[in-house]
C-alpha positions in Angstrom: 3.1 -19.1 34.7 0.9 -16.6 32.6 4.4 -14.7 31.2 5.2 -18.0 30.3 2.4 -19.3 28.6 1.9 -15.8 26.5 5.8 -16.1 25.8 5.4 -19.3 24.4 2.3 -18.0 22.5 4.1 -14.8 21.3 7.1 -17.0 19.6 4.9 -19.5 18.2 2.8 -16.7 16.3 5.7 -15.0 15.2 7.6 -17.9 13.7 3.8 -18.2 11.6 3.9 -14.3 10.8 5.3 -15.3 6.8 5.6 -15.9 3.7 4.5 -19.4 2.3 6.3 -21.9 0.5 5.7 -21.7 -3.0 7.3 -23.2 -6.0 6.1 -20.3 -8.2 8.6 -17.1 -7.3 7.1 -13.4 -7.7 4.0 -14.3 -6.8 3.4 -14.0 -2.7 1.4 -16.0 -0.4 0.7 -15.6 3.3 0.9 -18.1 6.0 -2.4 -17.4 8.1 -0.8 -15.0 10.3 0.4 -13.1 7.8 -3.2 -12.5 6.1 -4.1 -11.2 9.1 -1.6 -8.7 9.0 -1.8 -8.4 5.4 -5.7 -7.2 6.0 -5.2 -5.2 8.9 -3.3 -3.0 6.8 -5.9 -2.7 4.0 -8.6 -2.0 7.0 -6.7 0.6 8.4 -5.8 2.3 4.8 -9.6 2.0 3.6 -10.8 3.5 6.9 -8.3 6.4 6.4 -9.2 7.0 3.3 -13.0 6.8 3.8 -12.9 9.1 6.0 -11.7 11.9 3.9 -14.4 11.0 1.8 -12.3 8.8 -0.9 -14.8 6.0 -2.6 -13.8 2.5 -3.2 -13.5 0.9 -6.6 -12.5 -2.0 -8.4 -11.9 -2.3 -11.9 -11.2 -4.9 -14.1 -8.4 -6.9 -14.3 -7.5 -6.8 -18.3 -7.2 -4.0 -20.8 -6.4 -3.4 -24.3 -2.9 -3.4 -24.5 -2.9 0.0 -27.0 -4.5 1.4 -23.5 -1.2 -0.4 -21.2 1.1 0.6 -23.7 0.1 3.9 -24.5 2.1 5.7 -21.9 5.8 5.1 -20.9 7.9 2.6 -21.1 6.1 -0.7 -20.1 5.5 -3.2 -22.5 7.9 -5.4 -21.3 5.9 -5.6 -18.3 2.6 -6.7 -19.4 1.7 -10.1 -19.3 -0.7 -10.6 -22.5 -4.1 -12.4 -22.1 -4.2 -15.7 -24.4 -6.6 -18.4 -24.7 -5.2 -22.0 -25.2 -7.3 -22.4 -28.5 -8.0 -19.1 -29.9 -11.4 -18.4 -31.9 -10.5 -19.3 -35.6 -12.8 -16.5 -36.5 -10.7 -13.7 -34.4 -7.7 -13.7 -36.9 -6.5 -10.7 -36.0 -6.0 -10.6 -32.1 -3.0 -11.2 -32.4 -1.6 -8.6 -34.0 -4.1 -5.2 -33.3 -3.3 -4.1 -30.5 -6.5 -2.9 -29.0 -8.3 -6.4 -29.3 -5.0 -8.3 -27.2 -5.9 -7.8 -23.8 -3.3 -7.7 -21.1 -3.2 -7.4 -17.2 -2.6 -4.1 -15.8 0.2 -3.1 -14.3 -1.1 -0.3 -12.3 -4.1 1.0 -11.0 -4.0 4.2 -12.6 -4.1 3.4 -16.3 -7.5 1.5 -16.1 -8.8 4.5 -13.2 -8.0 6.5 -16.1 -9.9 4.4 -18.6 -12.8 3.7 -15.9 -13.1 7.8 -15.1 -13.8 8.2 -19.4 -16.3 5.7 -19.9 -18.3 6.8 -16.9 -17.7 10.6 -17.3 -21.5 10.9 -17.4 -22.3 9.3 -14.0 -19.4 10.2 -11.9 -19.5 14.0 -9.9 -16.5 15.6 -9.9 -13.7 16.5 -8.7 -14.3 12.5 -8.1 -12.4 11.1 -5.6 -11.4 7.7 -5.2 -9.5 4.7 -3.1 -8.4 1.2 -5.0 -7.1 -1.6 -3.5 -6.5 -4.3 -6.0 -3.9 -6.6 -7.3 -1.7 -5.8 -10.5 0.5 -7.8 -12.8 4.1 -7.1 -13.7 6.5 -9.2 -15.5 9.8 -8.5 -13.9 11.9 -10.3 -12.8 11.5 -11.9 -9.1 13.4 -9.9 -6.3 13.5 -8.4 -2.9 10.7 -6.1 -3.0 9.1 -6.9 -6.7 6.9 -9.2 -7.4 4.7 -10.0 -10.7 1.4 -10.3 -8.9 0.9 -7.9 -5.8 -1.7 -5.6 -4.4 -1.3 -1.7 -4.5 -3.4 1.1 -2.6 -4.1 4.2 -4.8 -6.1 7.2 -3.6 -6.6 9.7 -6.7 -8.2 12.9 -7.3 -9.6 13.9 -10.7 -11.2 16.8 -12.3 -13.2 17.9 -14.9 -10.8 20.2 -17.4 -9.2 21.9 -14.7 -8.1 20.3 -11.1 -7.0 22.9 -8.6 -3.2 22.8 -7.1 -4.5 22.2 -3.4 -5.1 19.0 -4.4 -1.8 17.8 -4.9 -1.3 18.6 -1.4 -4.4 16.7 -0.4 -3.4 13.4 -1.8 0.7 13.0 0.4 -0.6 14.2 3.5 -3.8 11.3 3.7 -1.2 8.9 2.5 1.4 10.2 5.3 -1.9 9.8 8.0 -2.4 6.5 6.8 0.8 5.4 6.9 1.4 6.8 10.2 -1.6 4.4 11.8 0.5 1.7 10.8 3.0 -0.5 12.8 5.9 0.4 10.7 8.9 2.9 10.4 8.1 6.2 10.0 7.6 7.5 6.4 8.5 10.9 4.9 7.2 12.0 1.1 9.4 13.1 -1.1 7.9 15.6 -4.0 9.1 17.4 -6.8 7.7 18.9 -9.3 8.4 17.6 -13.1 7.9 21.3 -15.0 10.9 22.0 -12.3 13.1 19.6 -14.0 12.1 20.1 -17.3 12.0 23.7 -17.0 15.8 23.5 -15.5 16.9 21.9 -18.3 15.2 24.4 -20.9 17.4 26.9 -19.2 20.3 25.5 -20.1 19.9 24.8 -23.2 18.8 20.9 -23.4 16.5 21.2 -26.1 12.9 19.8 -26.0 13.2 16.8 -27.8 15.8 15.4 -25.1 13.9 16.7 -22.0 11.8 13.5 -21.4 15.2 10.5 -21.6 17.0 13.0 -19.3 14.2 12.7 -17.0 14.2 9.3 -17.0 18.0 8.8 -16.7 18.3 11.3 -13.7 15.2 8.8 -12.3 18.1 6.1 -12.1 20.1 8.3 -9.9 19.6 5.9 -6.4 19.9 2.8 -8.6 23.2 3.5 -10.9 24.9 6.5 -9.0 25.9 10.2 -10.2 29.1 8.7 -12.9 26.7 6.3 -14.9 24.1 8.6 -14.8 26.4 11.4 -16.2 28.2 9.0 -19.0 24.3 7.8 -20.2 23.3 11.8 -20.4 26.4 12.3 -22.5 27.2 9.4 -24.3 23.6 8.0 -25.0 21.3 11.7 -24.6 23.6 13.9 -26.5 24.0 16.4 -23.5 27.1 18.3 -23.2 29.3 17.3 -20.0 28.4 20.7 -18.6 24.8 20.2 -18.9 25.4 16.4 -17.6 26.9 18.2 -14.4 24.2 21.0 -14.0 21.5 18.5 -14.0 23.1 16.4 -11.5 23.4 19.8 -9.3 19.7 20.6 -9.5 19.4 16.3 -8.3 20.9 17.1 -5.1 18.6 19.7 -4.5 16.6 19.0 -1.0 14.6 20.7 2.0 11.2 21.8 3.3 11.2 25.5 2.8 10.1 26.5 -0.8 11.6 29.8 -0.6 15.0 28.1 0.2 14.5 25.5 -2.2 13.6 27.8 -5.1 16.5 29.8 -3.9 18.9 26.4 -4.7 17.3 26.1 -8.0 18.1 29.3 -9.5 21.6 29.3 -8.1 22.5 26.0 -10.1 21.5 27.9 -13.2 24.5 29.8 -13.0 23.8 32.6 -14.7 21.0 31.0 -17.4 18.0 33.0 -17.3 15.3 30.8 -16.1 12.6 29.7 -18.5 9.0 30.3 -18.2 7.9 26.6 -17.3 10.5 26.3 -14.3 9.1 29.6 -12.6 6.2 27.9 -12.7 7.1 24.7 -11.5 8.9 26.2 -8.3 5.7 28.4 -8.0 4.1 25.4 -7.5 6.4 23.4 -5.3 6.6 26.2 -3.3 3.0 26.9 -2.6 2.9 22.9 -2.1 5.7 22.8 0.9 4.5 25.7 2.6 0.9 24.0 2.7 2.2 20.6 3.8 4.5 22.2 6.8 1.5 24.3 7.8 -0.6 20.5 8.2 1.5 18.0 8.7 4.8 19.4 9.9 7.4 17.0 9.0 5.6 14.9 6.7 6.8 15.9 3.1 10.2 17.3 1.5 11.7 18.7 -1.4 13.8 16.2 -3.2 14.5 17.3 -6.8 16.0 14.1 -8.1 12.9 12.3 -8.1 11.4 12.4 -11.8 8.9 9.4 -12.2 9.8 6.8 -15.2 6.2 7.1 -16.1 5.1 9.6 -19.0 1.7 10.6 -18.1 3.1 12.6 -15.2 2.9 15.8 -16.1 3.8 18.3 -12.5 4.0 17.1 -8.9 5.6 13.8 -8.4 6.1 11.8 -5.1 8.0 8.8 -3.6 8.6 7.6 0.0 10.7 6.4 1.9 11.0 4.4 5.3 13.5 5.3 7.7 16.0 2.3 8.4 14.8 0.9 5.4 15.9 3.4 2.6 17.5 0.2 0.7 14.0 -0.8 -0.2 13.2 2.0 -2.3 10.0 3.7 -2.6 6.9 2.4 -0.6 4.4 5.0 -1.9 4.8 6.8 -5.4 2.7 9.0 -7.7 2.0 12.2 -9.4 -0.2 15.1 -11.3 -1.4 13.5 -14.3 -3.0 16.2 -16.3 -3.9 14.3 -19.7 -4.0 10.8 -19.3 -7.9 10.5 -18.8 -9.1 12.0 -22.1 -12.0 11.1 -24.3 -10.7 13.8 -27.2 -13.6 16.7 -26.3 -13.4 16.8 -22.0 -9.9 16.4 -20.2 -9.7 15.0 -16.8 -6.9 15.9 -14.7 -5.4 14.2 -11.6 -3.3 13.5 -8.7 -2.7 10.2 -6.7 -0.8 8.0 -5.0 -0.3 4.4 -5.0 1.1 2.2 -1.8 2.9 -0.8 -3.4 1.1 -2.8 -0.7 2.7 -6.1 -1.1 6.1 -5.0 -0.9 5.7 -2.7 2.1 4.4 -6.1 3.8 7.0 -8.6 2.7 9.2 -6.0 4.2 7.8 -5.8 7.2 7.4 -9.2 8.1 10.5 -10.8 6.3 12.0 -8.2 9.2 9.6 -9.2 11.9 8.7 -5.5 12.7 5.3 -7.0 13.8 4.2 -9.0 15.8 0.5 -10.6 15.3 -1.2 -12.4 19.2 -2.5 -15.2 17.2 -2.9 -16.6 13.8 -6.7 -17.8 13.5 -9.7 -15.3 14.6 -10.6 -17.8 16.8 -11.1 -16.6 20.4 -13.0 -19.5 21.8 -12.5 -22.9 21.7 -16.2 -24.7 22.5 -15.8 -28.4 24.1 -17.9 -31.0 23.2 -18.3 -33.7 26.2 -19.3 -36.6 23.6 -20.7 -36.6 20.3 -24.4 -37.4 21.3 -24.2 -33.7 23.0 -22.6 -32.1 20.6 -25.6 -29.9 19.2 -25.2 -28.2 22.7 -22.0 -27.3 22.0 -23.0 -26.3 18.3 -25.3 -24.0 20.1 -23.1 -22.1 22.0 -20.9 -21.7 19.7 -23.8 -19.7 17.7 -24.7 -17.6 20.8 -21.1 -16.3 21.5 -21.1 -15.8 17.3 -24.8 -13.8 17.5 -22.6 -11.4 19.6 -19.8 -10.8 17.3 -17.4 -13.1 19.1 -15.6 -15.7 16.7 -15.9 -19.2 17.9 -15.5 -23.2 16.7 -16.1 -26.2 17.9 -14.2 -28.8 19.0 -13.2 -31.1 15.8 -14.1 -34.3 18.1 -14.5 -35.4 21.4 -11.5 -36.7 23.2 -10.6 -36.2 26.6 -11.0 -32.2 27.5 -7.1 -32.4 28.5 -6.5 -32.9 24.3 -9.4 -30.4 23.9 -7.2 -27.6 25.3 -4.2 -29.0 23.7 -6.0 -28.7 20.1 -6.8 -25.0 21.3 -3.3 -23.9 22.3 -2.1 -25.5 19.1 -4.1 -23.1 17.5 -3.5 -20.0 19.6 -6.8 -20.0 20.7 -7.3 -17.9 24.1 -10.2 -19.6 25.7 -12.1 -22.7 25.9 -15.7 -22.9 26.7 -16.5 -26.2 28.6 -21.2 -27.0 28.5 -22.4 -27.6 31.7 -23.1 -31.0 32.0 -26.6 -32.4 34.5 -27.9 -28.5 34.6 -24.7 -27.3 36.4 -23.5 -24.1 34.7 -21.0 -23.5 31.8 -17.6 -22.3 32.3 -14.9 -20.7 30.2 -11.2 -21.6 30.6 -8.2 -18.8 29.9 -5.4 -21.2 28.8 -2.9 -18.9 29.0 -3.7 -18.1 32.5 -5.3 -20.8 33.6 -8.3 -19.2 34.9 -11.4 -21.2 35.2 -14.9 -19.0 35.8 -18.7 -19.8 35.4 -20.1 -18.0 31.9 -23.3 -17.4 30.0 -23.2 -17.4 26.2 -25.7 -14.2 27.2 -23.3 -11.8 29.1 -20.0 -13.3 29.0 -17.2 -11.5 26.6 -13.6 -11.7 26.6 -11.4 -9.0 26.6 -11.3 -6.4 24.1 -7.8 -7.6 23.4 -8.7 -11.0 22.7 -11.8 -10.4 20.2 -9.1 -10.6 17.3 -6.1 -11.0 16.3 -3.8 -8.2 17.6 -1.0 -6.6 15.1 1.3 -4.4 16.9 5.1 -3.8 16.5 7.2 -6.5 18.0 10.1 -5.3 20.0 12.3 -5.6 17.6 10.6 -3.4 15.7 10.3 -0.4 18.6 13.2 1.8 17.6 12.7 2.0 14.1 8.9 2.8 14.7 9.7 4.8 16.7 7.6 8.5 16.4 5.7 6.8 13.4 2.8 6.5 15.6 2.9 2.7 15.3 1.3 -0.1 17.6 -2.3 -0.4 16.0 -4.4 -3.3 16.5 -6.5 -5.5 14.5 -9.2 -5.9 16.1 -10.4 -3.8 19.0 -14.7 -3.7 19.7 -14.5 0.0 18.3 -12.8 -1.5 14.9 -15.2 -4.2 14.9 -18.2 -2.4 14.8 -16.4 0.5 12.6 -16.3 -2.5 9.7 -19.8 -3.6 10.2 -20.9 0.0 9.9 -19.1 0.3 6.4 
């Protein structure tokens, strides 16, 4: 009877775990369920991040669009700020550029923006954790949205930000990745004065270096023939050059010596320039650090570039296994002049979880599974209506000690009580004592009826919240990814009081 009832349970949650209807595409909204696994993930990612001594932010939502569209190509993302009746007086907001305002469209252009305008108060190297919502105009797909949330951890300096860094920041992002119930995830790196550097050396000049980046960046999207026709026919590069850079793309592993070794080799013959000796210095130094900690975690990949201007040396993206066809959950880079203020130069690293779409993944697949979709655990009865402050009061007791609990919408017959309840997922239904005899407490799954005081009594550790774990679907592809967390055992409960 009680694998039944939980079976039953277990299918009704997961056909809840997902997205809601909406009329409005690119913009996503949870069903119940899926909030709850939706902010399990942000607890779990704030907690790892706190504890490497990472401090939350939030910024604000709008900037000047001369700040969005200073960097790379993005304009065609923003989604400008407009009143309906603009101030007759403001005549010129719509066409300077630093009085339009538009939403961001990441987190690290206004970080950047935040770090200069409170230079003076901040101690660095300062390090810190955003979880926020962005704005892109694309268009509506599998994986993009124009309104999600991403998770950045960044590191920044003041003038000078030292190399071990750029370790730090993959290998808290692997850790927190890893204490979540999905596939495993590897970083990628590489290193853009590698690239750039390569192409110096064989002869690309300077004023192409940056468009051949970003061409080789479409490498997973269009394939190795477009990508060589564009780098000819719309770059300028010579076929040879075309075919050297796509060499130096296939370029993988997680030794550095072996890696640098590939590098040189695909120069055939060109004497390598200064900037890509220091770029595989640095690459180097970066895998053999990463395999010391966290064997496993990070690899070389050279055909990772970053669209984005502002990155300036080590880049990252990630990928899950069995679910390479999503693209990169978890991107970023060394940005060593994007925070500036024209006198002090603040360099950085981060890395940015594009939260929303790791989730839509993750459920649209039903890789978790989530015990019940309200934080409910009890259920208290009300006998009539005249004695319903009794039950108002018990339901404050069991709340006094952190356990979540409602009341009964009416009083009908206890039979539709525990009906209501199971509708809801709700594990347990408290039933007052009625003439001085004592309360009891009803596991509906089980059955089980036993006497309880709102003073000792305390369900199980699994049933104080809502429990996220991978469904069995899910098992082989999570498989080594350290998956299986929960959303709300005692010790995480009091963890999130504490912060």
């Amino acid at each position: 009877m009680r694998q039944r009832a939980a079976r039953h349970d277990t299918m009704r949650t997961m056909a809840q775990v997902r997205q809601a209807l909406s009329s409005l595409s690119g913009f996503p909204e949870w069903l119940p369920a899926g909030h709850i696994v939706e902010q399990h993930f942000v607890d779990i990612l704030r907690r790892t991040f706190e504890l490497h001594g990472f401090s939350g932010i939030q910024t604000r939502a709008v900037e000047p669009l001369s700040e969005l569209t200073r960097k790379g190509e993005t304009s065609k993302e923003v989604y400008l700020l407009n009143r309906l009746q603009e101030d007759p007086g403001d005549s010129d907001a719509e066409t300077d550029p630093r009085k339009r305002l538009g939403l961001h469209f990441d987190l690290t252009v206004p970080f950047a923006r935040y770090v200069v305008d409170n230079a003076g108060l901040l101690t660095f190297p300062f390090k810190r954790y955003q979880i926020q919502k962005v704005w892109r105009g694309e268009r509506p797909q599998e994986g993009r949205f124009r309104e999600f949330i991403q998770a950045d951890i960044d590191i920044v300096g003041d003038g000078a930000l030292p190399l071990h860094h750029d370790v730090e920041v993959p290998l808290i992002m692997h850790e927190a990745l890893s204490a979540l119930p999905v596939p495993a995830v590897t970083i990628h790196v590489s290193n853009r004065k590698v690239a750039q550097g390569f192409y110096q050396s064989i002869g690309i000049d300077s004023g192409r270096l940056i468009e051949v980046l970003r061409v080789v960046d479409k490498l997973d999207k269009i394939g190795p023939e477009k990508v060589a026709a564009e780098l000819t026919q719309s770059v300028g590069v010579s076929a040879q050059q075309a075919a050297q850079a796509l060499r130096l793309a296939t370029i993988t592993g997680t030794d550095g010596q072996d890696v640098s070794g590939q590098v040189l080799r695909a120069l055939a013959g060109a004497e390598p320039a200064e900037l890509l000796e220091e770029g595989l210095a640095e690459l180097t130094a970066l895998l053999e650090a990463a395999g010391r900690r966290r064997p496993g975690a990070v690899v070389a990949d050279l055909k990772i570039a970053r669209g984005l201007d502002y990155y300036t040396g080590t880049v990252y993206e990630s990928f899950m296994a069995g679910h390479e066809d999503l693209g990169s959950v978890c991107s970023g880079g060394r940005y060593d002049s994007l925070a500036t203020n024209g006198k002090r130069t603040f360099p950085g690293v981060g890395i940015s979880i594009g939260l929303s779409r790791l989730l839509a993944r993750v459920i649209g697949e039903g890789l978790v599974e989530v015990s019940r979709p309200v934080p409910t655990a009890v259920l208290v009865a009300v006998s009539d209506e005249a004695h319903r402050s009794a039950s108002d009061a018990i339901a404050d007791a069991l709340r006094a000690r952190g356990i979540s609990a409602d009341v009964a919408p009416s009083a009908a017959k206890f039979g539709k009580q525990i009906k209501a309840a199971d509708k809801r997922s709700i594990p347990f239904v408290w039933f007052p004592g009625a003439d001085g005899a004592p309360d009891s407490v009803k596991d509906i799954r089980s059955g089980e009826q036993v006497e309880a005081d709102t003073s000792t009594w305390r369900p199980p550790s699994a049933d104080i919240a809502p429990q996220v774990t991978v469904s069995l679907s899910g098992v082989d592809a999570a498989a080594g990814s350290g998956t299986g967390s929960q959303a709300g055992t005692e010790a995480d409960t009091e963890a999130d009081s504490a912060s």
